[in-house]
C-alpha positions as CSV (number, residue, x, y, z in Angstrom):
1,X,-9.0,-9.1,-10.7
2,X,-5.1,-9.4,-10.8
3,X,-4.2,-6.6,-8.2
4,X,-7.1,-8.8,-6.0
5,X,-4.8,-11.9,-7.2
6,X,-1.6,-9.9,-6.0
7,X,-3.0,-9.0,-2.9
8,X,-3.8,-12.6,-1.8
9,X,-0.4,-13.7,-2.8
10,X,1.4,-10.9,-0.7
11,X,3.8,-12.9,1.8
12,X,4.8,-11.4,5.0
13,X,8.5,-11.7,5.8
14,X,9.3,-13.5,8.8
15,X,9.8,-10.2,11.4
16,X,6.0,-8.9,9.9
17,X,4.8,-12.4,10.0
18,X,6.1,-13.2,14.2
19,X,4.8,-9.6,14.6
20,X,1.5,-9.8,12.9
21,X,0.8,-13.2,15.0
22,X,1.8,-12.1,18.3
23,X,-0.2,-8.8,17.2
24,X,-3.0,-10.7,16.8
25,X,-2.9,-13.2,19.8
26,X,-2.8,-9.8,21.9
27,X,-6.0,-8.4,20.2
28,X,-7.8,-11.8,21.3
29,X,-6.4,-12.0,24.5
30,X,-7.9,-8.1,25.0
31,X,-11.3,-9.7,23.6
32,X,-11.4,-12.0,26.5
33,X,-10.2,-9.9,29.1
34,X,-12.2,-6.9,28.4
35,X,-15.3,-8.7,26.6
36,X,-18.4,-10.5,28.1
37,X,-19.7,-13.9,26.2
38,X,-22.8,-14.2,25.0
39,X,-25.5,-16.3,23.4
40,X,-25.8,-15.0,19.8
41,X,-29.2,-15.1,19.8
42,X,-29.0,-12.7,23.3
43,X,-27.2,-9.8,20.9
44,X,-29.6,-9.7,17.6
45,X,-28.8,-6.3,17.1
46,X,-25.4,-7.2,16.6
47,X,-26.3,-10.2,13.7
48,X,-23.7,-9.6,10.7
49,X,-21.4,-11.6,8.8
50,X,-18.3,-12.8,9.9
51,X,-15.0,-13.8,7.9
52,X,-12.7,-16.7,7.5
53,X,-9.0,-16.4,7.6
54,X,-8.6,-14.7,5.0
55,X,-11.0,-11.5,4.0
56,X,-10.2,-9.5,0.7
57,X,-13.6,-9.4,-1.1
58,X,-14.4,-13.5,0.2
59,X,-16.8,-12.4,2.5
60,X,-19.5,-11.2,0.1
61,X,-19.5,-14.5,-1.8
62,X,-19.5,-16.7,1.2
63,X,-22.8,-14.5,2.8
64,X,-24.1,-15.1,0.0
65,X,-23.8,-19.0,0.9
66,X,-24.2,-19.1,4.1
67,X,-27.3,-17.1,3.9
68,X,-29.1,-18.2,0.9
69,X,-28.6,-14.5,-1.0
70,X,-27.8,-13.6,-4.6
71,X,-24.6,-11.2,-5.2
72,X,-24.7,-8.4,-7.7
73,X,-21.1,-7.1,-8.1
74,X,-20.3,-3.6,-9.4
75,X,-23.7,-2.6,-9.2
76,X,-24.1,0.2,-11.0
77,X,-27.6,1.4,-9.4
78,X,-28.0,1.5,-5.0
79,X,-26.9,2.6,-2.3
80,X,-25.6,2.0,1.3
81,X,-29.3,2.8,2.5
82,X,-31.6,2.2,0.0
83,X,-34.3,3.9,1.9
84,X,-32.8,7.1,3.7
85,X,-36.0,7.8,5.2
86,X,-35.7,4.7,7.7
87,X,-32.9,6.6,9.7
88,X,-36.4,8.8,10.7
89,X,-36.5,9.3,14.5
90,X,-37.3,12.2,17.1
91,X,-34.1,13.0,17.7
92,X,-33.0,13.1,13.5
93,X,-35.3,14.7,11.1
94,X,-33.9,13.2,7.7
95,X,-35.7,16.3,5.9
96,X,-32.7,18.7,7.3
97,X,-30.0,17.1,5.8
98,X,-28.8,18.7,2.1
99,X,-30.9,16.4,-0.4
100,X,-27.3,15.6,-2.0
101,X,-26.1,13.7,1.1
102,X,-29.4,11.9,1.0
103,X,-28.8,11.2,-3.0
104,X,-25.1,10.1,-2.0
105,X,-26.7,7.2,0.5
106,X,-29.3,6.0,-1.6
107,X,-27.2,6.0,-4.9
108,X,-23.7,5.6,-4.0
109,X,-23.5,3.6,-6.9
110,X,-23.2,6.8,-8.9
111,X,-20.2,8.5,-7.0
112,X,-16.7,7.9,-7.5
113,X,-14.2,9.3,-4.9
114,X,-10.9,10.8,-3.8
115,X,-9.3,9.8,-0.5
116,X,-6.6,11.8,1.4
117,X,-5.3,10.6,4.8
118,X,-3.4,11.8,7.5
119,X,-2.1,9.9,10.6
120,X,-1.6,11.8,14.4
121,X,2.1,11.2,16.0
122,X,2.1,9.2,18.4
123,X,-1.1,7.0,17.9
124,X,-0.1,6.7,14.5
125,X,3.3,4.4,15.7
126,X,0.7,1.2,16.8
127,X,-1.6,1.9,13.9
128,X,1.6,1.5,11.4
129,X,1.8,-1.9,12.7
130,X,-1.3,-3.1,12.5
131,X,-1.6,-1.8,9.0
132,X,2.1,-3.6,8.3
133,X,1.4,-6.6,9.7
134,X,-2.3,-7.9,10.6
135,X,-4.3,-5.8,7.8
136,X,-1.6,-7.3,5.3
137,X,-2.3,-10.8,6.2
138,X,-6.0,-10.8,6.4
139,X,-6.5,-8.2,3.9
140,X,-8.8,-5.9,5.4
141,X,-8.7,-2.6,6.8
142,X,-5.6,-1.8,5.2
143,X,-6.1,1.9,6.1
144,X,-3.9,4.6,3.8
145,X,-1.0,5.7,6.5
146,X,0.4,8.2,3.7
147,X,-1.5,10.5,1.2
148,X,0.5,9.2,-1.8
149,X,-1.1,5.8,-0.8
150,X,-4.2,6.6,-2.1
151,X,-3.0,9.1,-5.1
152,X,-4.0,6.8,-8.3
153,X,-7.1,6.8,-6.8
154,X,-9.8,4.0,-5.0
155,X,-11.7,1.9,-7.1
156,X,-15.2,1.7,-4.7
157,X,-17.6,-0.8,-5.3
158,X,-20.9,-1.6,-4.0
159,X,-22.1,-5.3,-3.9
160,X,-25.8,-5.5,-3.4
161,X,-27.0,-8.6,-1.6
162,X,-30.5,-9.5,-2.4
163,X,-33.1,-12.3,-0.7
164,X,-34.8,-14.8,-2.9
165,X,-37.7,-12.5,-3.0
166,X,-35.6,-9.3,-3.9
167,X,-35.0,-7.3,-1.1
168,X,-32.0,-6.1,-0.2
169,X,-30.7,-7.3,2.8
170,X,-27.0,-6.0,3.0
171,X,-25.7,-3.4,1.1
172,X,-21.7,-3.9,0.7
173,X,-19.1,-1.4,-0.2
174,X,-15.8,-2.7,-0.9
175,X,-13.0,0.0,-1.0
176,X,-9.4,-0.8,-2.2
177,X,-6.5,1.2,-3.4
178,X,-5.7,1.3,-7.3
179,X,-1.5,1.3,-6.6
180,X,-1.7,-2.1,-4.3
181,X,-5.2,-3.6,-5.0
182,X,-5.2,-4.1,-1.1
183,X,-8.7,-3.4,0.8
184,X,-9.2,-0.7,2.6
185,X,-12.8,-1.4,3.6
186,X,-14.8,-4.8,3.6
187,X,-17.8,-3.3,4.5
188,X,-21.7,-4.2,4.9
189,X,-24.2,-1.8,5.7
190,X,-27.0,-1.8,6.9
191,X,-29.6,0.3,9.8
192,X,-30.0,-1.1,12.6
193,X,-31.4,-0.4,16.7
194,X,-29.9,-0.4,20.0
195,X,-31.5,-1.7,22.8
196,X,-30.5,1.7,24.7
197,X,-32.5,3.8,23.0
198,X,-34.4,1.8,19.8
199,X,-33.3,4.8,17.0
200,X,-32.3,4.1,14.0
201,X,-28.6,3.8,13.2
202,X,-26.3,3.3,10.6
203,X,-24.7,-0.4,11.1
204,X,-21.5,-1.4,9.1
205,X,-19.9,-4.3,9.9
206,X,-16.3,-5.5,8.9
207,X,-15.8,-9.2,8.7
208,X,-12.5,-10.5,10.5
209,X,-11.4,-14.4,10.9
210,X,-13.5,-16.0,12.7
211,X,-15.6,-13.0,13.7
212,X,-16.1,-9.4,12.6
213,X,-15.8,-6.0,13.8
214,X,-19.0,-3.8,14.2
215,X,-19.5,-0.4,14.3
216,X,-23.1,1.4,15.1
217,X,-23.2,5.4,14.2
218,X,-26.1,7.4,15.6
219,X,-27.1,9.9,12.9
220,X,-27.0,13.7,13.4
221,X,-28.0,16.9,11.4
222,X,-27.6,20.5,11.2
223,X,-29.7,23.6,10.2
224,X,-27.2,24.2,7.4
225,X,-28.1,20.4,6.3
226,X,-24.8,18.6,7.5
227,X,-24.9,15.2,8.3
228,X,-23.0,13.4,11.4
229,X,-22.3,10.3,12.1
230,X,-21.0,9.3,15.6
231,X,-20.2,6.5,17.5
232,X,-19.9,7.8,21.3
233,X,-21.8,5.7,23.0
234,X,-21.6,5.4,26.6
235,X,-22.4,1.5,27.2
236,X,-23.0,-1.9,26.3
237,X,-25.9,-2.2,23.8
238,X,-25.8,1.9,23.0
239,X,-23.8,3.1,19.7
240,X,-20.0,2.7,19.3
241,X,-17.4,-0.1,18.3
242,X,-17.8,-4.0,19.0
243,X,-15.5,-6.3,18.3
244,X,-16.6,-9.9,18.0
245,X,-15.0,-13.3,18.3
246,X,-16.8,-16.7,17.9
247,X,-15.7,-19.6,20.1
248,X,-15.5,-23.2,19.9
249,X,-18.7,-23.8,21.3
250,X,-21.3,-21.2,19.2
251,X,-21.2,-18.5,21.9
252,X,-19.4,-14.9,21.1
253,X,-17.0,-13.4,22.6
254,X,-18.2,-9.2,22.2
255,X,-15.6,-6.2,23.3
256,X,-17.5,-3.0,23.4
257,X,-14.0,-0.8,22.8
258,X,-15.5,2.6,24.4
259,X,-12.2,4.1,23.9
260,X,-12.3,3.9,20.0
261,X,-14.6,6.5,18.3
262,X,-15.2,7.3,15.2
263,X,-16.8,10.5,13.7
264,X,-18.2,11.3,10.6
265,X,-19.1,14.8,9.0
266,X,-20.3,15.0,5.4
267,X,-21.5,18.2,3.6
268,X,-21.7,20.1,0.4
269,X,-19.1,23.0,0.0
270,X,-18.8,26.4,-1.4
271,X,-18.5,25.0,-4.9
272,X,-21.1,22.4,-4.8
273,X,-18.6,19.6,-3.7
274,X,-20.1,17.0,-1.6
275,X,-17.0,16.4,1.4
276,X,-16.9,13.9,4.2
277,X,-14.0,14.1,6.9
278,X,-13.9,10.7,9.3
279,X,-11.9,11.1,12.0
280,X,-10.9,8.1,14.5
281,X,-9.4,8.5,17.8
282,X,-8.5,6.0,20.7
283,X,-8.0,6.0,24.0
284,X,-8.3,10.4,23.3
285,X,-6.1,10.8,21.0
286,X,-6.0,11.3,17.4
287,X,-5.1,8.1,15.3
288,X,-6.7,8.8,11.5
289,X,-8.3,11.4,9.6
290,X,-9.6,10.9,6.3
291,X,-11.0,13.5,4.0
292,X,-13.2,12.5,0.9
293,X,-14.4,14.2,-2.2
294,X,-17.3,12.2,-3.8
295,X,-18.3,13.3,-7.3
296,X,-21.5,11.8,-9.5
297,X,-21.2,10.6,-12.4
298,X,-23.7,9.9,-14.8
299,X,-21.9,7.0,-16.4
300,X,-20.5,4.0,-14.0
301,X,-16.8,3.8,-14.9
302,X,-15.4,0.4,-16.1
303,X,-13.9,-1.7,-14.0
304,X,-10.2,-1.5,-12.5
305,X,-8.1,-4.6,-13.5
């Protein structure tokens, strides 16, 4: 795609550039400091790919490599969880969320969508420049910071990652806006357990150089049939935000970041309109919230060159 081939050739200036480095050397120092490290095969629940230096929509390709998996881009059939059943447990009953939220999971294939954003004063100043600098130079998670951003629209893709049998084993969405062809989401999804309490979650992991960043959302519902997703965990090995690093020597480096959380409330409103508002905060405060209105579409639009 040429915005894609824009995107990788997007140079940061020499201030972004010093900034986005020492930016990033702080993140990894935080990773040590605050992390513990661990034997990969200790942390299974937290399996998922990682990225190289460079992210953009690389990582899907090079799972496929490293895992042995066949990639089906723009697949115009599937969804993030193929099965919506398989977030069953005790404490969620899948048969009281609306049966359009469920539709939306298992065929987000079918729905195109319209982002808005809005960034919180003063969390917003350090999540400017990360966006400016780091995002920019790995291209991921190059999160709108203005509504206009986002106003020609995002072209969303999912990439379905099958075994040599068929299965699915990751189901990836890949987000990125029209205007800049930069990626707003690398994304692979998945459910998956914690060892806290063994229920079902929704898994999505973001690759990063040299590591990824993986978030694990307990679901929720409502008598009206919303649907939550949360991430406010309260330990190590419960729901909530990890960021990984992989060292020299095969071990990881994991930073459960208690102080990020993320929330996620999607529902159907008076119209008919299915509606998800995200809303991250850190450290308490407010840093992003997103609002989405996801339509279905009969026919899968062409794709966005």
């Amino acid at each position: 795609m040429q915005k894609e081939e824009n995107a990788v050739q997007e140079k940061l200036g020499p201030i972004r550039a010093l900034v986005a480095a020492i930016g990033a050397s702080f993140i990894y120092l935080l990773i040590r400091v605050f992390g513990r490290t661990v034997q990969p095969s200790s942390v299974p629940w937290l399996h998922g790919p990682f990225g190289s230096d460079y992210i953009g929509d690389k990582p899907y390709e090079e799972c496929a490599r490293n895992e042995h998996l066949t990639v089906e881009r723009r697949a115009t059939e599937g969804g993030l969880i193929p099965n919506f059943d398989s977030l069953w447990s005790e404490q969620f009953d899948v048969a009281r969320v609306d049966a359009r939220v469920r539709d939306f999971y298992e065929h987000t294939a079918r729905y195109r969508m319209d982002v808005w954003a809005e960034t919180v004063f003063p969390a917003n100043l350090g999540l400017f420049l990360l966006v400016t600098t780091i995002s920019r130079k790995v291209n991921q998670l190059n999160f709108p910071l203005r509504m206009l951003e986002t106003a020609q629209g995002v072209d969303s893709e999912i990439v379905l990652l099958r075994e040599p049998r068929g299965g699915i084993r990751y189901a990836g969405w890949y987000r990125r806006a029209v205007a800049t062809g930069r990626s707003i989401y690398t994304g692979f999804y998945m459910v998956g357990r914690t060892p806290i309490d063994h229920q079902p979650a929704i898994k999505v992991v973001f690759p990063m150089p040299q590591g990824n960043a993986t978030v694990l959302l307990r679901p929720r519902s409502s008598a009206t049939g919303e649907f939550e997703l949360t991430s406010d965990g309260q330990g190590f090995g419960d729901v909530g935000f990890y960021r990984i690093d992989r060292r020299h020597d095969g071990r990881w480096r994991v930073w459960h970041v208690r102080s990020l959380k993320e929330h996620f409330r999607m529902y159907v409103d008076a119209t008919g309109t299915l509606r998800c508002d995200h809303q991250v905060r850190f450290l308490g405060f407010r840093v992003l919230n997103l609002h989405y209105r996801l339509e279905a579409s009969t026919a899968r639009s062409p794709a966005i060159n």
